[in-house]
C-alpha positions in Angstrom: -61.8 -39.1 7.0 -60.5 -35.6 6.0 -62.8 -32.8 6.8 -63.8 -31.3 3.4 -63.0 -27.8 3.2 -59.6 -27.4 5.1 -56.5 -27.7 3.4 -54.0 -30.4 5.0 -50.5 -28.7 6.1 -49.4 -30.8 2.6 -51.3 -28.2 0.4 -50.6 -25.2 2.5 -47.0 -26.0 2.2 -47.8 -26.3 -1.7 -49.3 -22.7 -1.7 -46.3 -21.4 0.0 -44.1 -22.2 -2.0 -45.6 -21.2 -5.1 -46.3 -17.9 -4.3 -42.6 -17.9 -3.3 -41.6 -18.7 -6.4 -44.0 -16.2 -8.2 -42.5 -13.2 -6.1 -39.1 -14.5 -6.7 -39.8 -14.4 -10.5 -41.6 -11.1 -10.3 -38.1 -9.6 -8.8 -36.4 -10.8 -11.6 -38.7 -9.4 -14.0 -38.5 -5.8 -12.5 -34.7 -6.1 -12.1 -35.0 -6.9 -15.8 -37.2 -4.1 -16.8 -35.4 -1.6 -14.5 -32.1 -2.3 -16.2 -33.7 -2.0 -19.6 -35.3 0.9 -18.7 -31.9 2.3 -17.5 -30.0 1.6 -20.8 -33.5 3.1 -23.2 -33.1 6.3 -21.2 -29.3 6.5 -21.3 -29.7 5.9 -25.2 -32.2 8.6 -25.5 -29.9 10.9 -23.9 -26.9 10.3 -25.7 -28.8 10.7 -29.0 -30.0 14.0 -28.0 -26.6 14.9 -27.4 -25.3 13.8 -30.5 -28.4 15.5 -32.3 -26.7 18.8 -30.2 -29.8 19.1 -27.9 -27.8 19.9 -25.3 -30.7 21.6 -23.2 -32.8 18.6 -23.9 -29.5 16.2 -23.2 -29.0 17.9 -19.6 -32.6 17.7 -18.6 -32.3 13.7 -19.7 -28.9 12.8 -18.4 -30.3 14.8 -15.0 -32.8 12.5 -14.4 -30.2 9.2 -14.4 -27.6 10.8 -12.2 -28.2 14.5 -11.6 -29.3 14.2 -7.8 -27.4 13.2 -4.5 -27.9 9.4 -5.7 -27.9 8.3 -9.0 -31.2 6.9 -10.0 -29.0 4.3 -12.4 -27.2 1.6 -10.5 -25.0 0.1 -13.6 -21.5 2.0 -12.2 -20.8 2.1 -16.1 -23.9 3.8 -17.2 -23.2 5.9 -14.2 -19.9 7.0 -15.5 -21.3 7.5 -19.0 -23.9 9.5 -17.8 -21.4 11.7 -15.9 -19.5 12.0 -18.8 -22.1 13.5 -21.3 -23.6 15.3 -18.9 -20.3 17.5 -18.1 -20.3 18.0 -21.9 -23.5 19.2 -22.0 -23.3 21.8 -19.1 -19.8 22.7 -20.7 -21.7 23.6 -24.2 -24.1 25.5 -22.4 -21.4 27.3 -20.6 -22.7 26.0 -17.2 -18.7 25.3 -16.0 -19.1 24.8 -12.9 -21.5 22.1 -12.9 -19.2 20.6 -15.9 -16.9 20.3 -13.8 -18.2 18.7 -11.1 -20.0 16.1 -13.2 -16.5 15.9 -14.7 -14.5 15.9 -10.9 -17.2 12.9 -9.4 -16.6 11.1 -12.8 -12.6 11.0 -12.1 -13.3 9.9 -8.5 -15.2 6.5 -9.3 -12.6 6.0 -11.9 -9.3 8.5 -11.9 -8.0 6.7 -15.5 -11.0 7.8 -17.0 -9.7 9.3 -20.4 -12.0 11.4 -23.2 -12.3 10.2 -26.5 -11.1 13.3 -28.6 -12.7 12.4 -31.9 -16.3 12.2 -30.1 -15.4 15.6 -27.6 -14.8 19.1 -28.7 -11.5 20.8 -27.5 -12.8 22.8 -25.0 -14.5 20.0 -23.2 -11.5 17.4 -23.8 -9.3 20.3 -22.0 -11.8 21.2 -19.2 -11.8 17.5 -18.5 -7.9 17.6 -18.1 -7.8 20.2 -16.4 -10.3 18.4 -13.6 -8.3 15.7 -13.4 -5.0 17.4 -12.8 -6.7 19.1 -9.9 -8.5 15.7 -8.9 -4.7 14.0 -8.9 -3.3 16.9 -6.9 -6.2 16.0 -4.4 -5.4 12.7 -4.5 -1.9 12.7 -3.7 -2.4 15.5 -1.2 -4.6 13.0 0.8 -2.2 10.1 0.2 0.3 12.8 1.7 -1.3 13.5 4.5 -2.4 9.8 5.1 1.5 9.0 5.0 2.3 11.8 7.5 -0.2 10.5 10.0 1.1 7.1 9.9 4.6 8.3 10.3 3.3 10.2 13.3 1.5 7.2 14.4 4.3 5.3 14.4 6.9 7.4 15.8 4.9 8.3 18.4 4.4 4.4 19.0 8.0 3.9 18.8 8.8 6.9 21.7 6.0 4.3 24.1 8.0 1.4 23.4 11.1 3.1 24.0 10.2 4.4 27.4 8.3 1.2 28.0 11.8 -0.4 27.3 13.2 2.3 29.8 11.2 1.7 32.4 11.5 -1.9 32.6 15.0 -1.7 32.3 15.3 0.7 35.1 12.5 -1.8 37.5 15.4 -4.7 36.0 18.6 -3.3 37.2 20.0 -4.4 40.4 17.4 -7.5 40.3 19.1 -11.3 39.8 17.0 -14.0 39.7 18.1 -18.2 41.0 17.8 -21.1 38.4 18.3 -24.7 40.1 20.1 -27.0 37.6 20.4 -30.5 36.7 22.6 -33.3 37.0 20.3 -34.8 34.4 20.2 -32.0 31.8 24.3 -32.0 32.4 24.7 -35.9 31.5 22.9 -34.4 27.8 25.8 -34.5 24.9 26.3 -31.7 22.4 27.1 -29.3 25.1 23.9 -29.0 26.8 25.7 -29.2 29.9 28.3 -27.0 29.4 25.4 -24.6 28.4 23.8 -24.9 31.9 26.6 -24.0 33.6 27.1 -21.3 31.5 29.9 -22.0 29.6 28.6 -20.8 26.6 31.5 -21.0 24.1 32.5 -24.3 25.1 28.7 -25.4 24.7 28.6 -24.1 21.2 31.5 -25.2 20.4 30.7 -29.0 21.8 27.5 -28.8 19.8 28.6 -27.8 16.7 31.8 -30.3 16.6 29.8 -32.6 17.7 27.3 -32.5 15.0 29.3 -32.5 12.5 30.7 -36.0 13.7 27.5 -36.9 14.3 26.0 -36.8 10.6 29.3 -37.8 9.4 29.2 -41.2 11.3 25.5 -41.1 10.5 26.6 -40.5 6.7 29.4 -43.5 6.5 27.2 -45.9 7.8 24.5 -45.6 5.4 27.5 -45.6 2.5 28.9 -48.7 3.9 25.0 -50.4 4.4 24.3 -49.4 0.3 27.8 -50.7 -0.9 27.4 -54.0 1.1 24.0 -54.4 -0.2 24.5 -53.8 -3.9 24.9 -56.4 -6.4 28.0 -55.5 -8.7 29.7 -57.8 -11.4 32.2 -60.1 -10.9 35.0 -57.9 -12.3 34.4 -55.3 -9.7 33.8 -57.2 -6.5 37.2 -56.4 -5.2 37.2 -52.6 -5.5 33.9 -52.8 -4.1 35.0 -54.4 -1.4 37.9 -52.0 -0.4 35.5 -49.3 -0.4 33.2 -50.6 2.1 36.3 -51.7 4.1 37.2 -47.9 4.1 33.8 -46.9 4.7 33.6 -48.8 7.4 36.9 -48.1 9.0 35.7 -44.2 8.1 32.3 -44.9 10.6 34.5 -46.6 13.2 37.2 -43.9 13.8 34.2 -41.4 13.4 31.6 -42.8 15.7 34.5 -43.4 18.3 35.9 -39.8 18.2 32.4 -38.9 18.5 31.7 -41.0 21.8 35.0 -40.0 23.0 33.9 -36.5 23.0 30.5 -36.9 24.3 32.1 -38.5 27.4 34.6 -35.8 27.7 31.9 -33.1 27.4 29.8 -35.2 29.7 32.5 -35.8 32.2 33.3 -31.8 32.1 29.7 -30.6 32.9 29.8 -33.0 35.8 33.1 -31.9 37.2 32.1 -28.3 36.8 28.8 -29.0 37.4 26.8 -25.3 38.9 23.8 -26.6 41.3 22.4 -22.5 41.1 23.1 -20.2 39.0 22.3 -16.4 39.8 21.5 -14.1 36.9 21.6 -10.4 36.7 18.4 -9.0 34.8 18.6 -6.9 32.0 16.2 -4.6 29.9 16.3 -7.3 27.3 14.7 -9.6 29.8 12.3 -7.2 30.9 10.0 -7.7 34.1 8.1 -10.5 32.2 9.8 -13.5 32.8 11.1 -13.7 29.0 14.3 -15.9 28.6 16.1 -16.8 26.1 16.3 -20.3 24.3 19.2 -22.4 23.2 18.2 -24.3 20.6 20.7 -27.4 19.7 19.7 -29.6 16.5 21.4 -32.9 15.5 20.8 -34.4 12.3 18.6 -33.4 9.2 15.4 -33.2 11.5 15.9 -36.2 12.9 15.1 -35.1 16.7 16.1 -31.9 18.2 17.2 -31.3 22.1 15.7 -27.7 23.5 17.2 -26.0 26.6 16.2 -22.8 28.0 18.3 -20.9 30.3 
């Protein structure tokens, strides 16, 4: 039996949420009403302007965004505002403050441009003249942004250069011991040859046999596509000739390529280097950093890495 009286957590979660909902809707309403209010005023300015109040249009166009912080937040009634306001302190020969309606007008927007038909000369010329001296400013601090990066950066260039110095200094005189493998040497496409440090035989291993590689790779899917595919009566034989040649093709290229593998494999045994003392360099540096021989085979098929 429920207590008459006390609201259950049900109806207290009810009230909640409407009174959430009515403060919600009240925000919206005074956003509203703000922004209408904004866009009356504005209106009222501008036709005292155009009525050539201009006393009465400064006093107005003061109250949107005369202080430290506009009172308008619309950043195009802002500008607007800026706008007429500069003409108005410009016809009542307030300059300076024309101008710097005129100078925090070009800084929100710097392609700001004055409709002539609706300006007078004197104001469409005061506001050129602001803006020549606001793009002058403007590219003097772009200037001076660029000269401070530049000095950043040189001066970040002279640290890595005697960074660079000093490690190749701590580097010279300094060798370091790798242990190789019989393993890694028994690897085709020079990776032996590599690890003993003959480097232009390795490359040259690698690179010949590659080429023999996807061209044995190559003839064999020829010869597997001809053999496969049905062709008319009338052109059976030629057919045939060409996958004989295809095929003869893949044998004298897969054999080349074996006998070269063993030969390469053969050489990095018979020359095989169980240590192999390097001198360190700057380009090494004190950390350890090495460089890699990579050796691909194939159109991504697998890929051996070797780092020496």
């Amino acid at each position: 039996m429920r207590t008459i009286g006390r609201p259950t957590i049900r109806e207290r979660g009810g009230v909640t949420l409407c009174i959430a909902t009515l403060c919600a809707c009240a925000a919206i309403c005074t956003t509203t009403v703000v922004h209408a209010d904004d866009l009356r005023d504005f209106e009222r300015a501008r036709r005292a302007y155009e009525d050539a109040s201009y006393r009465r249009a400064a006093s107005m166009f003061e109250a949107l965004v005369g202080g430290e912080v506009p009172r308008i937040r619309n950043p195009a009634l802002i500008l607007e505002s800026r706008k007429y306001l500069g003409a108005s302190y410009l016809l009542l020969r307030r300059t300076e403050d024309a101008e710097r309606q005129f100078g925090l007008l070009l800084q929100e927007d710097s392609s700001y441009r004055l409709d002539p038909v609706r300006f007078p000369k004197a104001v469409q010329e005061t506001f050129d003249r602001v803006r020549a001296r606001v793009e002058r400013e403007q590219k003097r601090a772009e200037a001076e942004a660029a000269r401070r990066e530049e000095a950043q950066r040189r001066a970040e260039l002279r640290r890595l250069a005697q960074q660079n110095e000093q490690l190749r200094q701590e580097a010279q005189g300094q060798t370091t011991e790798h242990q190789n493998s019989r393993l890694v040497a028994t690897i085709p496409f020079g990776v032996g040859q590599l690890q003993n440090q003959h480097r232009n035989l390795g490359l040259t291993l690698a690179i010949v046999q590659g080429i023999l590689a996807a061209g044995s790779l190559a003839t064999f899917w020829s010869h597997w596509i001809v053999r496969r595919r049905d062709v008319p009566e009338v052109d059976q034989d030629r057919f045939r000739r060409l996958a004989r040649s295809l095929r003869i093709s893949n044998q004298t290229i897969t054999g080349t390529l074996a006998a070269i593998m063993l030969a390469g494999i053969i050489d990095a045994h018979v020359r095989f280097r169980p240590r192999v003392s390097k001198q360190r360099d700057s380009a090494r540096g004190s950390g350890g950093v090495h460089v890699d021989h990579t050796i691909g085979v194939g159109p991504g098929a697998f890929q051996w890495r070797v780092r020496f």
